[in-house]
C-alpha positions in Angstrom: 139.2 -5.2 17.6 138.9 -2.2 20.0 136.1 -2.3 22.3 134.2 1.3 23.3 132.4 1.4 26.3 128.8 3.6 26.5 126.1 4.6 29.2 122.9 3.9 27.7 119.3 3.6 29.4 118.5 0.2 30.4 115.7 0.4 28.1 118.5 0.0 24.7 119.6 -2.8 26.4 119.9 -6.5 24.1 120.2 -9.6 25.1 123.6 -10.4 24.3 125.2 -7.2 25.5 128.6 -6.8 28.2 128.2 -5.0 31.0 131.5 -3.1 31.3 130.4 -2.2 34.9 128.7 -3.4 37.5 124.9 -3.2 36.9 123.9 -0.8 40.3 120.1 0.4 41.4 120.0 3.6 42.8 121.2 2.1 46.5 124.4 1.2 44.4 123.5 -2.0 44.9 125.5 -4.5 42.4 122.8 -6.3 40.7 125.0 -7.8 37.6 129.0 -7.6 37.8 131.1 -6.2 35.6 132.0 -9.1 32.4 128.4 -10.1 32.5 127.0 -11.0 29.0 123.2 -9.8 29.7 120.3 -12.7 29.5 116.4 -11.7 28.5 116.1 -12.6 32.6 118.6 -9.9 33.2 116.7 -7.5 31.3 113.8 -8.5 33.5 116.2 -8.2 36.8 117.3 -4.5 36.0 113.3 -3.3 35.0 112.5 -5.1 38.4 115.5 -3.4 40.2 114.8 0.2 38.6 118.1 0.4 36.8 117.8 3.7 35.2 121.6 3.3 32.7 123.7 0.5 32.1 127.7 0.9 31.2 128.1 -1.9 28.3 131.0 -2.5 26.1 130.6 -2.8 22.5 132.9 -3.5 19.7 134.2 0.2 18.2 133.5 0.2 14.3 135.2 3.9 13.8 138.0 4.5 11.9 140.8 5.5 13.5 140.4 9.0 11.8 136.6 8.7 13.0 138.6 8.3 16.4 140.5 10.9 16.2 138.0 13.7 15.0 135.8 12.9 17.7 138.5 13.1 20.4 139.3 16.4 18.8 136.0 17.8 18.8 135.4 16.5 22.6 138.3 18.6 23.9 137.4 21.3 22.3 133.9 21.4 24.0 135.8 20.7 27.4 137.9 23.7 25.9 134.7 26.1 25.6 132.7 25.1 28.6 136.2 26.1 30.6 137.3 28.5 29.0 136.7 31.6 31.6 137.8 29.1 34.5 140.8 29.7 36.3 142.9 26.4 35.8 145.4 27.7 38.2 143.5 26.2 41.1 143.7 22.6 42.1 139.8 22.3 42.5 139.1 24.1 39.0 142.3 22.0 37.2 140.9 19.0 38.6 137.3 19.1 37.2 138.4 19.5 33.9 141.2 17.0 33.8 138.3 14.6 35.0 135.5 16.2 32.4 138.4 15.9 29.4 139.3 12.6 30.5 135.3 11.4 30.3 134.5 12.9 27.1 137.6 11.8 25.4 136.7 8.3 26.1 
């Protein structure tokens, strides 16, 4: 089964949910590594720490066609947002391979 990984507020956090990065407070201090399988004292531990989001992985229930039509979409917003950019410079070319490469995830 593919996994999908999301940034959600710590708030939507479960017990039972994988952190699929390392839990940080806003000194990007680690508080919980990466792997971790989140406890109701870890819930407590990122309220108590101000953890604002959380990056968890999640099983992906989409059909591959689900998949697909959202990747599709996603570029095409990237497309939009950059389309009056000149992608001849490195800078420019740069942002948006890094902005289609996070929204196609």
């Amino acid at each position: 089964m593919r996994n999908r990984i999301k940034y959600i507020p710590t708030f939507e956090a479960t017990v039972g949910m994988v952190l699929a990065e390392a839990a940080q407070d806003r000194f990007l201090r680690n508080i919980l590594p990466s792997g971790h399988r989140i406890s109701e004292e870890n819930l407590h531990q990122l309220i108590a720490h101000q953890v604002e989001l959380i990056c968890i992985s999640a099983p992906d229930l989409r059909s591959d066609e689900e998949i697909a039509s959202a990747a599709s979409s996603s570029a095409k917003r990237v497309l939009d947002t950059f389309e009056h950019a000149d992608l001849s410079d490195p800078v420019m070319s740069a942002l948006f391979n890094q902005v289609l490469t996070y929204r196609s995830a």
